[in-house]
Every structure is written in C-alpha cells, then in structure tokens.
TIBA-800704 format. One record per residue: x, z, y of N, C-alpha, C in turn. Coordinates in steps of 0.001 Angstrom, whole numbers. Each point is the difference from the previous one (the first is absolute). Example, Ala and Ser with C-alpha at 12.3 -4.5 7.8 and 13.67 -1.06 7.14 Angstrom:
TIBA-800704
NODE n.px n.pz n.py ca.px ca.pz ca.py c.px c.pz c.py
NODE 13190 7800 -5690 -890 0 1190 900 0 1200;
NODE -350 -720 1050 820 60 1190 -770 730 1090;
END
This chain:
TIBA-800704
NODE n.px n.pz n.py ca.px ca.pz ca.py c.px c.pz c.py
NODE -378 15468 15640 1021 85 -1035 1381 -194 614;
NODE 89 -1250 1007 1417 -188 567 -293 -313 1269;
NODE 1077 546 751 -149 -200 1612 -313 -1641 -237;
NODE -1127 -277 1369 -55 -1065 490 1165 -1455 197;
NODE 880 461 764 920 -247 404 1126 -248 -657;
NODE 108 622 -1366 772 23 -1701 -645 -1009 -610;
NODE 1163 -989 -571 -464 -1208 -1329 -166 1062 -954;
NODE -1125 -284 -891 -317 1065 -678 1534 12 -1448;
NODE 33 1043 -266 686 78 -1328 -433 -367 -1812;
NODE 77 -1257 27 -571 -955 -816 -122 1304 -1634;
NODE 1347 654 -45 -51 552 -1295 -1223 1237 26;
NODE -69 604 1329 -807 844 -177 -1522 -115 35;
NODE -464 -1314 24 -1491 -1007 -279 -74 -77 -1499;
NODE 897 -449 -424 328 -536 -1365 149 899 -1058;
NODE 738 833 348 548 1230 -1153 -1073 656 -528;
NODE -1381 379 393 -913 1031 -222 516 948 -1598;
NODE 634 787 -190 320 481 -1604 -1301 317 -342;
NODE -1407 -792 52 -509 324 -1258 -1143 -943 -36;
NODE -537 -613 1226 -903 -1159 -346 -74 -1264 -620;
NODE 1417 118 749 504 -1579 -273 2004 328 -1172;
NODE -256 597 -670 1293 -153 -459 323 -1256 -1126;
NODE -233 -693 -644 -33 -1598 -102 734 -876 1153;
NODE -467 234 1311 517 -915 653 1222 913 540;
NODE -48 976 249 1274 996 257 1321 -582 -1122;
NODE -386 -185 -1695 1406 -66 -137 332 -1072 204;
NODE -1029 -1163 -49 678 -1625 -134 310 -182 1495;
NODE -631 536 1247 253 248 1243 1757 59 -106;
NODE 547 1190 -575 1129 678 506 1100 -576 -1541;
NODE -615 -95 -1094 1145 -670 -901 556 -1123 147;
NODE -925 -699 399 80 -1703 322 896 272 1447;
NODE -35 885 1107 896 -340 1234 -1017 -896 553;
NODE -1276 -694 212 -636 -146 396 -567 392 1564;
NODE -180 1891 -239 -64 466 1321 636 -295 1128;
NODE 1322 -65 -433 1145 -174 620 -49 -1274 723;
NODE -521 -1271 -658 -128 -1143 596 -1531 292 977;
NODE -562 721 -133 -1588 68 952 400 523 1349;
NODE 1096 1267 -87 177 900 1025 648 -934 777;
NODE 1078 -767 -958 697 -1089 1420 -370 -833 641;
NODE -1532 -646 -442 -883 -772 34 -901 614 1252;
NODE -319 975 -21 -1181 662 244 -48 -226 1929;
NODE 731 -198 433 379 251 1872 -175 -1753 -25;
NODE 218 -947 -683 -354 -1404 438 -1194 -587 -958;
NODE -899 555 -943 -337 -516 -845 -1360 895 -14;
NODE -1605 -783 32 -984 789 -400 -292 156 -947;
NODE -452 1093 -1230 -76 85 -1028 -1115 642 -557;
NODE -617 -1021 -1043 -1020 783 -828 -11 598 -1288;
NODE -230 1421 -384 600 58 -1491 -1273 366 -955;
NODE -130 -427 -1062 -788 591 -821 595 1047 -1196;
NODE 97 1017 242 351 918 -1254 -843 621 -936;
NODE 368 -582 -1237 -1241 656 -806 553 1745 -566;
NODE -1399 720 423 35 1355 -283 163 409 -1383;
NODE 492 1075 -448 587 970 -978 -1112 -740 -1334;
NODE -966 470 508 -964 296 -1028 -59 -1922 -977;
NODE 718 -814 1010 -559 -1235 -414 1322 -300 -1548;
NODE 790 1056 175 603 -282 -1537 -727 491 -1086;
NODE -861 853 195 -877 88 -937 -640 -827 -1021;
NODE -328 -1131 1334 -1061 -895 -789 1424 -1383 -188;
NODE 540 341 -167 626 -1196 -389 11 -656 -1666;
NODE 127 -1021 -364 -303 -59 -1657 1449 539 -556;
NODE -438 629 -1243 885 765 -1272 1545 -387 204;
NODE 303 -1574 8 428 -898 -150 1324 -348 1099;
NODE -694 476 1272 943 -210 1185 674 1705 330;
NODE 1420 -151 -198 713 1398 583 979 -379 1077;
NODE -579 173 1178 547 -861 1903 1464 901 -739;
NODE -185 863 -304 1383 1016 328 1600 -616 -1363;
NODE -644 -921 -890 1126 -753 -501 175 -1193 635;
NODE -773 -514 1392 316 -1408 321 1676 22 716;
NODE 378 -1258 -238 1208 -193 479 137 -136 2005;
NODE 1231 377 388 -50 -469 1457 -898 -610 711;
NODE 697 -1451 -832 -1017 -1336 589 -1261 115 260;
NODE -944 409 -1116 -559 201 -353 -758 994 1010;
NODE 513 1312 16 -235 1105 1001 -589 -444 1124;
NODE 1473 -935 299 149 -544 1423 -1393 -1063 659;
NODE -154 -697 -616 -896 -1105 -16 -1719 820 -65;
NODE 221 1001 -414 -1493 311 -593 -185 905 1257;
NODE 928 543 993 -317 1274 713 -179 -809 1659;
NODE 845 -1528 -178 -200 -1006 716 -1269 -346 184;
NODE -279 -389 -659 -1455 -790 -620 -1034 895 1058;
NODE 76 1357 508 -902 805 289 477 194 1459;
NODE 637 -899 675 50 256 1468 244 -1337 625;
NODE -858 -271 833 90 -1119 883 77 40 1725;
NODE 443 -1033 177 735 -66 1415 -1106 -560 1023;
NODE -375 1220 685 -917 52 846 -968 915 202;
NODE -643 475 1364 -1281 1437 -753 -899 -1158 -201;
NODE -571 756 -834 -1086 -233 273 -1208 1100 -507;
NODE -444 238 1446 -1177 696 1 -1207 406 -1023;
NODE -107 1230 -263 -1596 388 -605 -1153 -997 221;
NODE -439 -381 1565 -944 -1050 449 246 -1260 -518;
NODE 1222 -440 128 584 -1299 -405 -557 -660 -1506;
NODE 659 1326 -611 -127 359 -1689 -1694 -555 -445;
NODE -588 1179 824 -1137 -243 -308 -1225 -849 340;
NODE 658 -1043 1027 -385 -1063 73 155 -1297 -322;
NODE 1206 459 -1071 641 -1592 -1052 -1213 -171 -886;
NODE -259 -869 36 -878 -373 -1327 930 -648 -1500;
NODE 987 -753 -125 1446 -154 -467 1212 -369 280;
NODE 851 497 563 997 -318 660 1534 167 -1127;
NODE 1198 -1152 -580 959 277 153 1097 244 580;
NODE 1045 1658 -368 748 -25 1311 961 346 -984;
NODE 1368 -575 527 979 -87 -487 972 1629 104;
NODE 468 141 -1307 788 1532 474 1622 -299 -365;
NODE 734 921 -93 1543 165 121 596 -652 -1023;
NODE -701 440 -1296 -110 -1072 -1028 79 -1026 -153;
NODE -1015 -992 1200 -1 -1250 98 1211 -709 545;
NODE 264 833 1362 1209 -140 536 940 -139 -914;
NODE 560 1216 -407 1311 -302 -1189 -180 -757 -979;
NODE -544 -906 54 -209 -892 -1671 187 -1377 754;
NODE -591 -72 1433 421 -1023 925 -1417 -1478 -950;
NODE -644 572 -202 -1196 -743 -527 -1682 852 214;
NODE -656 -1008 -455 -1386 673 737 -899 964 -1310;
NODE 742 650 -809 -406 1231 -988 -74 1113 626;
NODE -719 772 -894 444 1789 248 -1080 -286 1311;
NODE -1315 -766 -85 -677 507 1445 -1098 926 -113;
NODE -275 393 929 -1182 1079 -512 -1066 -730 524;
NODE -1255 338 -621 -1208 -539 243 -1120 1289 527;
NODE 136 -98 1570 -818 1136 345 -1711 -414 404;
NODE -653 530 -872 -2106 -324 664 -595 1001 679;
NODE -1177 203 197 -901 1203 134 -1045 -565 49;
NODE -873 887 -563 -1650 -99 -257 -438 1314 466;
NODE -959 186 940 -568 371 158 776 1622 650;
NODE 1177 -630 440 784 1152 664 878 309 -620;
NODE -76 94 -1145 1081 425 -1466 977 -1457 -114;
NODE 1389 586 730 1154 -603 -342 816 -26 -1649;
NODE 373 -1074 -119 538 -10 -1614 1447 -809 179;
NODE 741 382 -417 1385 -842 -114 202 -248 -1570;
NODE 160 -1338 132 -13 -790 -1231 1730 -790 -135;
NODE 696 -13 -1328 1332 -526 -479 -787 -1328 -627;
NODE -1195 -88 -501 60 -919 -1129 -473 -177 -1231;
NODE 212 1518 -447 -150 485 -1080 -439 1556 -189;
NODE 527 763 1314 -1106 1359 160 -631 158 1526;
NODE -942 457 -97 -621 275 1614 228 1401 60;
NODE 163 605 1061 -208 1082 573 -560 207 1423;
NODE -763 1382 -221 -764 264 1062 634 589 1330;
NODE -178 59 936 913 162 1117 -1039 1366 305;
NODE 1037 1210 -394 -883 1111 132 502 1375 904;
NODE 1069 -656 1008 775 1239 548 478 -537 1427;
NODE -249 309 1277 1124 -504 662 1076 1010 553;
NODE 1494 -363 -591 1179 1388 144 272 99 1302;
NODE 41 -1371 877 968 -126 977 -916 -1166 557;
NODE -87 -99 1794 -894 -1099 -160 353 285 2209;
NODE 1361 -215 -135 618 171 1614 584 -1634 53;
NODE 66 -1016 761 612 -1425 432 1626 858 -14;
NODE 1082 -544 -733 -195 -1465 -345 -414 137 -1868;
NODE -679 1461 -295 385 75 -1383 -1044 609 -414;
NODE -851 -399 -1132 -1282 478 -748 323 95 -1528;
NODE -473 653 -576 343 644 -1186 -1786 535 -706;
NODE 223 -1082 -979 -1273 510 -689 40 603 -1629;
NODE -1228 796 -125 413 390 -1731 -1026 -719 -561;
NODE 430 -532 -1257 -737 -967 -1004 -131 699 -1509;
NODE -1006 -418 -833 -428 688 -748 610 -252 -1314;
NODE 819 -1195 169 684 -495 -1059 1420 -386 389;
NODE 1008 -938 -941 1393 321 63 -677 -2006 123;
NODE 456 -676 1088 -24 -1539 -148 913 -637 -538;
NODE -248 -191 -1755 556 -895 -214 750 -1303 -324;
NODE 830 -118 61 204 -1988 130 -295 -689 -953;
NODE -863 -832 -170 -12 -1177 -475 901 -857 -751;
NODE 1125 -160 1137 1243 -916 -212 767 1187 -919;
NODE -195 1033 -331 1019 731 -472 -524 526 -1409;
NODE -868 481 303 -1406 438 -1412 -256 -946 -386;
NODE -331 -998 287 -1553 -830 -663 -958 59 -74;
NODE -760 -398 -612 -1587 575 683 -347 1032 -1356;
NODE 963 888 -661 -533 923 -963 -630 1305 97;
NODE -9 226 1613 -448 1477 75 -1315 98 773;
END
C-alpha cells in the first residue's frame, strides 16, 4: 500500500468512503485525524472503527449524526488507543483494560475499553455494547487499525440505556 520506508498516510487507512463511513465523519468533523497524523511518527496506535453497516443496528432512539462536538469528540476517542496491539496479542487476552484517547483527555480512568477473546474471536467492549472485531484495515508497526461490528459506546456518556 505504502513504500516501506514512508510513515504511512494516516488519512488514507482511515478514510475508506464506504466501509467505515461513521468513523470517516466523526474522524474528520471532530479534527481528530488531524491530532492522529501528528501523533502518528512518535506514538503507537490502535484503532477500532466500527463499519458502515453497524449504524444499522443501532437503537431507533440514538441519531450519532445530531450528537454535539464534545460528544463526537469523546465517542470517536473512545475507539483508539495508544499502542499496537497485535491480532495474536488480541487474541490471547482473556480480559484486558486499555485505556484510549478518551481516557487521556478527561485526564481520569473512563472511556476504557474492555478487550477479551474466546476461542479466537476478539470482542471490544465500552461497557455497555460489545463488538466483534471483524476486519483488520491496517496492521503495519507503529499503527493497526481494526473494523468492529458495532459503534462503542460510552457508558459515562449514554448510560447504560442502549
């Protein structure tokens, strides 16, 4: 995909226009990207993006596309954490919490994700939804990029209603 020798181009991992467009707009409305790409040359990074199809199943009730900034911001956070970590890794957690960008900016220990696997099948958990870890986009040191089957969301921000 990118010369060896090239830090990869964070937007062009990220952008996919059609698997992942959910994380494409809160990616690029929020200015978010913008903080990854500058990030990206000192910083290892793991992302979970949940795919297209996972607005589907979302309840009646939740519309991501009226949430506010903050809001945006925090929730698109919530889905990338600082460090790879590996397919093998993944699938040899039995439960592990790992802290994401989210956590960072709140400067408290929320917003963590709760990653397991059984029986090979990785799941990333907020709290309140699990998703299945069903794609890998990008998966070069210092930066892995996975697709998830659902949109993870917060706890601290939702409640436990969905």
């Amino acid at each position: 995909m990118w010369h060896q020798n090239l830090p990869p181009n964070m937007s062009k991992i990220l952008l996919d226009p059609y698997h992942y467009n959910i994380a494409n707009g809160f990616l690029t409305a929020t200015g978010f990207l913008k903080e990854l790409e500058a990030v990206k040359g000192r910083s290892r990074l793991t992302l979970f993006l949940p795919e297209h199809r996972a607005s589907e199943i979302l309840p009646h009730f939740v519309d991501i596309q009226s949430f506010g900034p903050v809001k945006k911001t925090l929730l698109i956070k919530a889905h990338v954490c600082k460090g790879y970590f590996r397919l093998a890794l993944l699938q040899s957690t039995m439960q592990q919490k790992f802290p994401t960008f989210a956590t960072y900016a709140m400067g408290v220990e929320l917003y963590m994700l709760i990653i397991s696997s059984h029986n090979r099948i990785v799941t990333a958990s907020s709290g309140i939804v699990e998703a299945k870890l069903v794609k890998i986009l990008y998966g070069h040191k210092p930066i892995v990029v996975y697709g998830v089957s659902k949109v993870l969301f917060l706890k601290e921000i939702f409640g436990n209603k969905l």
